[in-house]
C-alpha positions as MATLAB code, in Angstrom:
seq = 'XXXXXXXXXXXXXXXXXXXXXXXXXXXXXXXXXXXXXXXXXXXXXXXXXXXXXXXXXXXXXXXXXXXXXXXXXXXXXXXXXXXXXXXXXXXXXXXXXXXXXXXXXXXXXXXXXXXXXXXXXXXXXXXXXXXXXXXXXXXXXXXXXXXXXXXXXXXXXXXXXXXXXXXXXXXXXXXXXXXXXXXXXXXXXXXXXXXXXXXXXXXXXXXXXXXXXXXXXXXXXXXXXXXXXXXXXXXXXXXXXXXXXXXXXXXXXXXXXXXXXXXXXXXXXXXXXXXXXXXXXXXXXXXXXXXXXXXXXXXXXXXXXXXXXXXXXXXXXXXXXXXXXXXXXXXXXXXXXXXXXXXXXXXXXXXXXXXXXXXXXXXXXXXXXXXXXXXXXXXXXXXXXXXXXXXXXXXXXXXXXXXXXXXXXXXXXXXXXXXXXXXXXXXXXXXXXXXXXXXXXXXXXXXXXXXXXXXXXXXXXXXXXXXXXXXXXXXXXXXXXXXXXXXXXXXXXXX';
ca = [
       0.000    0.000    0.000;
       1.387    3.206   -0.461;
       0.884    5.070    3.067;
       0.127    2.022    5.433;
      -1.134    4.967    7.723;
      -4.314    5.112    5.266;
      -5.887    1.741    5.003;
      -8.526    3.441    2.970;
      -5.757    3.731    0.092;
      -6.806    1.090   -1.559;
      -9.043    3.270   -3.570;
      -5.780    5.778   -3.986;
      -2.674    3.936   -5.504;
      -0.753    5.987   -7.438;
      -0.369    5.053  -11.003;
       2.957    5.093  -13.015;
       5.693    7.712  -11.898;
       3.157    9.091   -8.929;
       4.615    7.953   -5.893;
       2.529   10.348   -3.881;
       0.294    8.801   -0.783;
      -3.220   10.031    0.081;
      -1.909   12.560    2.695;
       0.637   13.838   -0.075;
      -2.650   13.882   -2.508;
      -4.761   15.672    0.307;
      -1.917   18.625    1.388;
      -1.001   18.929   -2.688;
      -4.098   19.398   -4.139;
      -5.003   21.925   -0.805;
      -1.627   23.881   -1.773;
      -1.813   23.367   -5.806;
       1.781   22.170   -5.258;
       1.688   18.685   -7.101;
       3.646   18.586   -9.935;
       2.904   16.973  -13.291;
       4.312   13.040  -13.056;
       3.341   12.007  -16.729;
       4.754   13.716  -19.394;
       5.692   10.931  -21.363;
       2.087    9.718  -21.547;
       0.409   12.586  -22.511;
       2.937   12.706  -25.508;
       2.328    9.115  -26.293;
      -1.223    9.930  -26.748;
      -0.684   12.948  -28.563;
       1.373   11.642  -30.967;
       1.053    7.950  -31.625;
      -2.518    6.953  -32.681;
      -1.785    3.207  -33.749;
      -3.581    2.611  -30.569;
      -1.986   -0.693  -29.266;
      -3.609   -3.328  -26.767;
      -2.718   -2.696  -23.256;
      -4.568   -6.212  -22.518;
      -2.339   -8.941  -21.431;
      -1.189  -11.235  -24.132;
      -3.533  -14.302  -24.100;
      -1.241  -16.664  -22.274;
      -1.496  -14.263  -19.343;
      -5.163  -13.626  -19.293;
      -6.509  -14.843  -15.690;
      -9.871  -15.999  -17.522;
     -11.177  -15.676  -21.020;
     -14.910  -15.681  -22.051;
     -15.666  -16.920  -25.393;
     -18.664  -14.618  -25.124;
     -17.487  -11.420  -23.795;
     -14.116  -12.251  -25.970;
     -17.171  -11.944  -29.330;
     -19.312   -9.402  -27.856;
     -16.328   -7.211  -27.577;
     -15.493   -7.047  -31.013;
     -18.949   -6.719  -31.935;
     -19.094   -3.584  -30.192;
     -15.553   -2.391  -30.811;
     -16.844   -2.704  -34.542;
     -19.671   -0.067  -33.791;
     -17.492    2.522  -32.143;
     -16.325    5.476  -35.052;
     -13.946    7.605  -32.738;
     -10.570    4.566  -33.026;
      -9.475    5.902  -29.545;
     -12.560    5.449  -27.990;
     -12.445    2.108  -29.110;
      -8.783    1.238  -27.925;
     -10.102    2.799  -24.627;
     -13.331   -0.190  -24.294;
     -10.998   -3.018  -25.984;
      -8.666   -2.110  -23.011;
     -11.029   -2.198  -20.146;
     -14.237   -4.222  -21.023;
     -12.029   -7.135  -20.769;
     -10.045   -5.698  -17.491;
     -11.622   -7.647  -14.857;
     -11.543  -11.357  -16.430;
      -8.085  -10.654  -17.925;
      -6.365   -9.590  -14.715;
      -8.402  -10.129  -11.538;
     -10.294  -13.738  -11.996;
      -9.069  -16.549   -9.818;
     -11.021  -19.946  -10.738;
     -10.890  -23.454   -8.659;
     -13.300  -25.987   -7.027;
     -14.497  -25.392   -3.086;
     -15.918  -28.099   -1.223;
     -16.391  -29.634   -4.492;
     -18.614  -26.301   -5.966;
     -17.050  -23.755   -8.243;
     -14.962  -21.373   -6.516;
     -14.253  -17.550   -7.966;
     -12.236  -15.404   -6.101;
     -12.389  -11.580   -7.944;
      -9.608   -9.784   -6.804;
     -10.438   -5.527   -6.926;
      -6.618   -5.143   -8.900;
      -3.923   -3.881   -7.407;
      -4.746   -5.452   -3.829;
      -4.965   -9.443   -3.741;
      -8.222   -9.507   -1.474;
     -12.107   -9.459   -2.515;
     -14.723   -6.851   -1.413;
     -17.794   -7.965   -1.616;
     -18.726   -4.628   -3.340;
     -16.317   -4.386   -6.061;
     -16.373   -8.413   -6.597;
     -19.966   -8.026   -8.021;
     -19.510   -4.711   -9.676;
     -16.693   -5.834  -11.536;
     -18.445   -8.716  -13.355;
     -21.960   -7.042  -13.308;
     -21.274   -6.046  -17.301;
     -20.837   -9.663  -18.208;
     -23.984  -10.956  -16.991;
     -26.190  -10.745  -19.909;
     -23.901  -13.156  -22.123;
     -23.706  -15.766  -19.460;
     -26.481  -17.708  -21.153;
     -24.373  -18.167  -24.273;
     -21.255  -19.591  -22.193;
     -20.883  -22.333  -19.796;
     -17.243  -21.382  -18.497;
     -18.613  -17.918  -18.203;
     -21.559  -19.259  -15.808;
     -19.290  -21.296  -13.481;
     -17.457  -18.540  -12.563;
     -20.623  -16.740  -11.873;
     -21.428  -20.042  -10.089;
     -18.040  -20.014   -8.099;
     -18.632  -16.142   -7.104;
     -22.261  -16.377   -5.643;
     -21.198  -19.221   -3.508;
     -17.706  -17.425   -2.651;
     -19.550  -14.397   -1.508;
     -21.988  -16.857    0.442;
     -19.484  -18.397    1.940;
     -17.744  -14.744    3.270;
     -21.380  -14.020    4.161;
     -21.694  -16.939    6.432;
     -18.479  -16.052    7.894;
     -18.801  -12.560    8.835;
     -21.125  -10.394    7.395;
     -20.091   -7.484    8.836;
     -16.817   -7.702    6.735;
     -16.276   -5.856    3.561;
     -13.037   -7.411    2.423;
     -12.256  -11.185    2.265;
      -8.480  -12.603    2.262;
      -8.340  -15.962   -0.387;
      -8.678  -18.282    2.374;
      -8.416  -18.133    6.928;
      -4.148  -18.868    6.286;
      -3.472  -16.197    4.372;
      -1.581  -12.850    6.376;
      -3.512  -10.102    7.806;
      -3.655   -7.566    5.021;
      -1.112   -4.622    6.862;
      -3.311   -1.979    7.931;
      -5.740   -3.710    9.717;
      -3.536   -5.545   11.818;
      -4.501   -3.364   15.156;
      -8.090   -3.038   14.216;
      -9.975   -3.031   17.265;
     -13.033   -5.389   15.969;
     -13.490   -9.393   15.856;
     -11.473  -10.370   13.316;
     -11.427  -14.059   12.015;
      -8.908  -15.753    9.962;
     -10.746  -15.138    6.219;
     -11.627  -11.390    7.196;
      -9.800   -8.851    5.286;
     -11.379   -5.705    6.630;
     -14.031   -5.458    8.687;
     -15.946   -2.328    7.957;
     -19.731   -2.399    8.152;
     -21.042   -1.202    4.778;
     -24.851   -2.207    4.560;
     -23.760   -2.022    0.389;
     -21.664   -4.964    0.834;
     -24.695   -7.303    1.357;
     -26.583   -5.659   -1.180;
     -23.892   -5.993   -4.118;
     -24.364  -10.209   -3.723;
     -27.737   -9.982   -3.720;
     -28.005   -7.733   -7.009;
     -24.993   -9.875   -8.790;
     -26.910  -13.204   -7.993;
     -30.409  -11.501   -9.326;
     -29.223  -10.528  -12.425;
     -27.365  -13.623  -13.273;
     -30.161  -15.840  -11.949;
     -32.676  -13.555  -14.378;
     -29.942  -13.499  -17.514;
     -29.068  -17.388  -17.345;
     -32.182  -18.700  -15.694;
     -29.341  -21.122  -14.093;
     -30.648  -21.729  -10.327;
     -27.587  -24.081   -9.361;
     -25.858  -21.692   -7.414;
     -28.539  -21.035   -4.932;
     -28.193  -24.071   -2.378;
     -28.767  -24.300    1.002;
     -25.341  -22.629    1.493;
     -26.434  -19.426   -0.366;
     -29.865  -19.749    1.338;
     -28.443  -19.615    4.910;
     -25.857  -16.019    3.853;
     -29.521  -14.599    2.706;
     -30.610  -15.245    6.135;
     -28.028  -13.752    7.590;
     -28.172  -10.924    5.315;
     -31.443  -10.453    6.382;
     -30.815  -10.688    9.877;
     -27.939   -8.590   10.222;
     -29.986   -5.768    8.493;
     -32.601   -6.068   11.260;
     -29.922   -5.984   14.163;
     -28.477   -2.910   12.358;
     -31.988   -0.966   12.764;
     -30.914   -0.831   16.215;
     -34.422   -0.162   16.926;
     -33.421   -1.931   20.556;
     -30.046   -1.695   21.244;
     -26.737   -0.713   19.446;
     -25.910   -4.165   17.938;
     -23.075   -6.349   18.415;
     -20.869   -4.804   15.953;
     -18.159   -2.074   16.851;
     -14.871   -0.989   15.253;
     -12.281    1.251   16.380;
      -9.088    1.620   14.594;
      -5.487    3.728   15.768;
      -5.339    6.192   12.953;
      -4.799    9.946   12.594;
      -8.051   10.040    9.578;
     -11.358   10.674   11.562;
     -12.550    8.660    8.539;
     -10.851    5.395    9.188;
     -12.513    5.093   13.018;
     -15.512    5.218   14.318;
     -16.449    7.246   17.892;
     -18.511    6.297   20.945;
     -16.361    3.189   21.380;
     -16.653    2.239   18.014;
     -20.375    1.856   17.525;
     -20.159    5.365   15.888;
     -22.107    8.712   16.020;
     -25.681    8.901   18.100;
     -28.968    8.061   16.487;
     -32.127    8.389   16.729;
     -33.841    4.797   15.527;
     -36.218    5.238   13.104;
     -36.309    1.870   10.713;
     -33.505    2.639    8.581;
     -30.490    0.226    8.314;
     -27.187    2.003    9.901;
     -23.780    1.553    7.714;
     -21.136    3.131    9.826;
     -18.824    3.089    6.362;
     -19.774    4.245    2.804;
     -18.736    2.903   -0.513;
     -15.123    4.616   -0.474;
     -14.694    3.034    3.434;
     -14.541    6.006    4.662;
     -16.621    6.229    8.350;
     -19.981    7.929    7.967;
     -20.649   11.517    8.996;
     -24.370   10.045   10.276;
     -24.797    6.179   10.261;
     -28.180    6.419    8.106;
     -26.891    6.392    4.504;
     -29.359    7.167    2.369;
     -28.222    5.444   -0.677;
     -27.584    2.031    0.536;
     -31.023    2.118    2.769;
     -32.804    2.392   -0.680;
     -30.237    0.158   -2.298;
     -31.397   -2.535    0.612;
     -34.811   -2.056   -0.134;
     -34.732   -2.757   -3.777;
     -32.585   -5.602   -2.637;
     -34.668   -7.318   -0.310;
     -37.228   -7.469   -3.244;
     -35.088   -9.175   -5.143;
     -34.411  -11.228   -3.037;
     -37.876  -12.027   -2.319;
     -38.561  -12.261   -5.859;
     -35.760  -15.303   -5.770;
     -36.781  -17.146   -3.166;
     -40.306  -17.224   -3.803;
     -39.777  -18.566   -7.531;
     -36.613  -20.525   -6.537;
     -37.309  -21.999   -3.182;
     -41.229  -21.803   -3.203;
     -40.074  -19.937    0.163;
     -43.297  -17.724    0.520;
     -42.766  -17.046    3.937;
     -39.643  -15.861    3.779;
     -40.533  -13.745    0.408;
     -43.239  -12.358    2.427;
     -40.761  -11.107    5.079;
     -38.459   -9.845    2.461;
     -40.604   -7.561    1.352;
     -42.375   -6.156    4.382;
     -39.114   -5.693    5.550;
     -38.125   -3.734    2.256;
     -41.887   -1.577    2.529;
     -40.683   -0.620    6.353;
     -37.199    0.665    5.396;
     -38.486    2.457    2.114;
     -40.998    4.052    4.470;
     -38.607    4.915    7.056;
     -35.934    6.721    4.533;
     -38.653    8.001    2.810;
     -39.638    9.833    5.885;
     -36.132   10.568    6.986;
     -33.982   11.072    4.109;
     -35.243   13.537    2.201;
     -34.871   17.469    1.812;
     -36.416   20.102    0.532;
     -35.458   22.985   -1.972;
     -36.165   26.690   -1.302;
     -39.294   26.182   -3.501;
     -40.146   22.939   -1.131;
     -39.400   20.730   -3.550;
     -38.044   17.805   -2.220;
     -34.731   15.447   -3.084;
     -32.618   12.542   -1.500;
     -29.887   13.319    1.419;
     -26.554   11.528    1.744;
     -26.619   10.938    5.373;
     -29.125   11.267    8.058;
     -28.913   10.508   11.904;
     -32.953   10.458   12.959;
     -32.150   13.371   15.379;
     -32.929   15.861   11.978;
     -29.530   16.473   11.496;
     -29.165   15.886    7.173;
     -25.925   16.054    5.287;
     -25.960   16.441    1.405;
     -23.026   15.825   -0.334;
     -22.321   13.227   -2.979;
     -19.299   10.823   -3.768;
     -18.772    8.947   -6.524;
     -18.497    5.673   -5.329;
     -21.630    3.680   -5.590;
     -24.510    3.386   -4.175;
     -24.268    7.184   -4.107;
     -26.775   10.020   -4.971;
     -25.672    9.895   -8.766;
     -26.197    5.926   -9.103;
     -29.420    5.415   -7.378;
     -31.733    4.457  -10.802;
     -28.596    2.749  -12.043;
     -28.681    0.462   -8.862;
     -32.476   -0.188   -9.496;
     -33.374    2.154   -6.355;
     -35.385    4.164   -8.538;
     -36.524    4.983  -11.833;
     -34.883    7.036  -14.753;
     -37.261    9.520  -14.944;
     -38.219    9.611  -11.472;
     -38.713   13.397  -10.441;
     -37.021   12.933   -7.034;
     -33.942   11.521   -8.011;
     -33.723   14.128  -11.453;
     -33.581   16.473   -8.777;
     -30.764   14.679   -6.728;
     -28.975   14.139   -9.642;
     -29.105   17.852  -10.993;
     -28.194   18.796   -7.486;
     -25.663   16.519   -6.746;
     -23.674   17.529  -10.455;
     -23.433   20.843   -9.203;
     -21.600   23.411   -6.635;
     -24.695   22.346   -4.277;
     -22.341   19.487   -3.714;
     -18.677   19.874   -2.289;
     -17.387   17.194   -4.010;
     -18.213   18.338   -7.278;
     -15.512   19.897   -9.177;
     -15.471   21.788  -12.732;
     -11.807   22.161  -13.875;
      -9.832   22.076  -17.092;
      -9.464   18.687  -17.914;
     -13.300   18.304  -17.477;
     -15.884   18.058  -14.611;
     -17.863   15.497  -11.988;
     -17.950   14.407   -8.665;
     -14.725   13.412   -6.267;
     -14.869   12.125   -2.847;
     -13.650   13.020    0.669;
     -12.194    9.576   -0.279;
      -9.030   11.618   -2.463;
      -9.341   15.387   -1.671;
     -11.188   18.323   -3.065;
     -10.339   19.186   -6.685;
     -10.462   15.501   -7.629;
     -13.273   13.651  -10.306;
     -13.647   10.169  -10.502;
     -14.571    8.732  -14.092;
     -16.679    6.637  -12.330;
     -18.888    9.589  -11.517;
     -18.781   10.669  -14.848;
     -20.062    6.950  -16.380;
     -22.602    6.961  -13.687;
     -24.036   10.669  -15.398;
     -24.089    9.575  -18.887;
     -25.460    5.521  -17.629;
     -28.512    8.098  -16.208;
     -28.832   10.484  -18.655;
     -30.897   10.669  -22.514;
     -29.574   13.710  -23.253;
     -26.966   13.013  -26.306;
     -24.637   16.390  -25.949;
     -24.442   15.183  -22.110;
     -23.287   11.941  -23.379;
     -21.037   12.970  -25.922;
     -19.564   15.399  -23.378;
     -19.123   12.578  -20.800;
     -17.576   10.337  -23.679;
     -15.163   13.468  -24.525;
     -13.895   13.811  -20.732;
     -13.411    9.582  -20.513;
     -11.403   10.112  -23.437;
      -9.536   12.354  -22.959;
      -8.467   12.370  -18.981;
      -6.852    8.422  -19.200;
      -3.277   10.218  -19.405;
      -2.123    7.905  -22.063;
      -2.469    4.987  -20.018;
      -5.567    3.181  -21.749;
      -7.615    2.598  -18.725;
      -9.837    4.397  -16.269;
      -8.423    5.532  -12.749;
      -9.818    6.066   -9.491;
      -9.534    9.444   -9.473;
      -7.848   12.944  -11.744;
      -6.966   16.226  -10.719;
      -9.561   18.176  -12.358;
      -7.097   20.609  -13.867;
      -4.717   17.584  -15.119;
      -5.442   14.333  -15.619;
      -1.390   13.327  -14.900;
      -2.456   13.566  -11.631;
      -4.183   10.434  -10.756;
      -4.456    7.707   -8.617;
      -4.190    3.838   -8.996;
      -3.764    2.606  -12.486;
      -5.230   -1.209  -11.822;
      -8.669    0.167  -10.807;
     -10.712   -3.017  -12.468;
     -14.467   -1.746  -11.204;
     -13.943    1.620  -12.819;
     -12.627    0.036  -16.015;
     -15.418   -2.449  -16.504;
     -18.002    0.116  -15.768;
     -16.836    2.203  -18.733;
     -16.721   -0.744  -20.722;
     -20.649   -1.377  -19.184;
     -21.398    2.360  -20.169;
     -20.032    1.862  -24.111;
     -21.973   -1.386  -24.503;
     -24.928    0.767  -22.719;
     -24.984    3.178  -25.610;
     -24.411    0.538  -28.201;
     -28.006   -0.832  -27.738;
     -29.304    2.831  -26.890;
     -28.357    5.344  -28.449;
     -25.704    3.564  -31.306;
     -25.220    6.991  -33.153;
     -22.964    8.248  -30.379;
     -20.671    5.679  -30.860;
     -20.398    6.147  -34.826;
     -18.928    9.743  -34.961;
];
């Protein structure tokens, strides 16, 4: 890692010739004293447009999909602009070429979906990361067992602690470095053990989608049955509608963002129904524990996973408490998580504590403000969340910068004065408007610093300036965005 100090770097690894750490990102970018690191890539691009593969060569690929190996040139083929296309041949492919680890597990499929440039699995990225090549599992049957070897990975993590975000390959494997003096119950298996109410969400959504895509219902045994339980009941202790829960963490750390106060069981609330997370998406610690986002990201959840086990597992009862449970949390943040405009209109907070204390900002990571209809919390064209979304892409929102290079939304996660292209895929995923897309496709294409593949995050004045260069969630969601507009709105790709 580069600043052990900073667990939460994970999402801010330098790329090539930046050797800078988050706290050298943070004071730089506050003092504008960060000095260009890529020169030699920005001439590359400039001047040399043969546009070579940055993939691996095949002997190297960690996995290869017949499917997503055709689909890719079927796309590629509709895509006019030839570095746009060298861009999505790069990073569609990203996550099975260089972070897919296949094998047998108590004689099921195992997968083990490494986020890139750290050898553990989050839960989160895991299921983001493959979410693009769900639709062509049907036509591949290597391509389903490693969706079959994920859903029962993640089950098994589940089982073992679901109050974990990050999993280690298997209970021998060392302590990942940062949190060796986390204050929490940590088990052999546990990478990190941040509570992110997302993290139980992300399985839930990957194993819908393939389950609806493939119609394939192997996966979802008696093993995966028992993690939904636990999902479900670990979501009900985390109402805290009685007491605080079992869960605290606590970590020595000089970030207010890496600990959490109160003796670790985080800032005061007032229970109201909604789910606490005392983390967000970037793991950095809440500002209030009820995070709006992944409370409505649980609630379309728990429907699908009612929807599952009532047509999988003729499981009525437990359908039935799915979704009561999912009608009293959407009521609650409903209720609770929503502002109102100086014209009373009203639109989604970030954070909320019960008390009537609301915080909007947005971050890029999702479930955030900006991908709430992209994470099926919502609807396209749903007034509310246009709102949010205009809101939330704007200087309403301190995380939003507008720079040279281009603009979007950062997160506390690397500084102010930061964009993340993931941001910027999530506003063109939501958006109809074609000169919004075109201008998102112009910034993706042109803030890569000669690299070939998205980052975590740019300096919104130059794109040099970024951080980690084997980001594999950001790289297949702009390859999910291109095929996106493929089927959509084709003439954006031809010109």
């Amino acid at each position: 890692m580069p600043d052990t100090d900073s667990p939460s770097a994970r999402r801010l690894r330098p790329g090539p010739g930046f050797s800078a750490t988050r706290r050298d990102l943070l004071r730089a970018t506050a003092t504008g004293l960060l000095a260009g690191t890529l020169p030699g890539f920005a001439v590359a691009a400039a001047g040399d447009r043969t546009f070579a593969s940055k993939r691996p060569p095949k002997s190297q690929r960690r996995f290869v999909s017949a499917a997503v190996e055709r689909h890719l040139q079927q796309v590629k083929a509709k895509i006019g602009d030839p570095e746009l296309a060298w861009l999505f041949e790069n990073c569609y492919p990203n996550t099975l070429d260089t972070t897919v680890e296949t094998g047998t597990r108590n004689g099921k499929p195992d997968t083990f979906v490494i986020t890139g440039d750290i050898h553990a699995m989050w839960l989160r990225d895991s299921s983001a990361q493959v979410h693009p090549y769900v639709p062509l599992a049907r036509q591949d049957p290597a391509l389903r067992r490693m969706f079959h070897g994920l859903i029962q990975r993640q089950a098994a993590c589940i089982r073992l602690d679901p109050y974990a975000n990050a999993f280690l390959p298997d209970g021998t494997t060392a302590r990942l470095k940062w949190s060796v003096d986390d204050i929490t119950e940590m088990k052999p298996g546990v990478g990190e053990r941040k509570w992110e109410v997302d993290s139980l969400c992300y399985p839930i959504r990957i194993a819908h989608e393939y389950w609806r895509a493939s119609g394939d219902t192997a996966p979802f045994d008696d093993d995966w049955r028992e993690a939904m339980r636990v999902v479900v009941r670990t979501f009900r202790e985390q109402q805290r509608m009685h007491d605080r829960g079992p869960y605290t963490f606590q970590r020595p750390s000089p970030l207010a963002t890496e600990t959490l106060v109160l003796e670790g069981y985080g800032q005061p609330t007032r229970p109201n129904g909604m789910i606490h997370s005392m983390f967000r998406p970037s793991d950095d610690a809440c500002v209030y524990p009820l995070f709006v986002p992944a409370n409505l990201f649980a609630v379309a959840s728990l429907r699908q996973l009612a929807a599952m086990s009532e047509a999988i597992h003729r499981d009525a009862a437990f359908a039935a408490d799915c979704r009561a449970f999912a009608d009293e949390v959407e009521k609650a943040t409903r209720a609770f998580g929503q502002m109102r405009d100086a014209d009373g209109q009203p639109f989604w907070a970030y954070e909320v504590d019960g008390y009537g204390n609301q915080l909007f900002i947005d971050d890029a990571n999702a479930p955030g403000l900006l991908s709430l209809a992209y994470l099926g919390c919502c609807e396209r064209d749903d007034p509310v969340f246009l709102r949010t979304r205009a809101l939330a892409w704007s200087e309403r929102n301190p995380y939003f910068s507008r720079g040279r290079a281009a603009e979007g939304v950062g997160s506390p996660h690397s500084g102010l004065g930061t964009i993340w292209p993931m941001a910027i895929v999530q506003y063109a995923l939501a958006s109809d408007d074609d000169a919004q897309i075109r201008q998102c496709l112009h910034w993706l294409k042109t803030t890569h610093a000669g690299t070939g593949f998205m980052h975590e995050a740019f300096d919104k004045d130059d794109p040099g300036k970024f951080t980690r260069d084997w980001f594999a969630w950001a790289n297949t969601l702009f390859g999910e965005l291109v095929v996106d507009l493929a089927q959509r709105k084709p003439h954006l790709l031809k010109s």
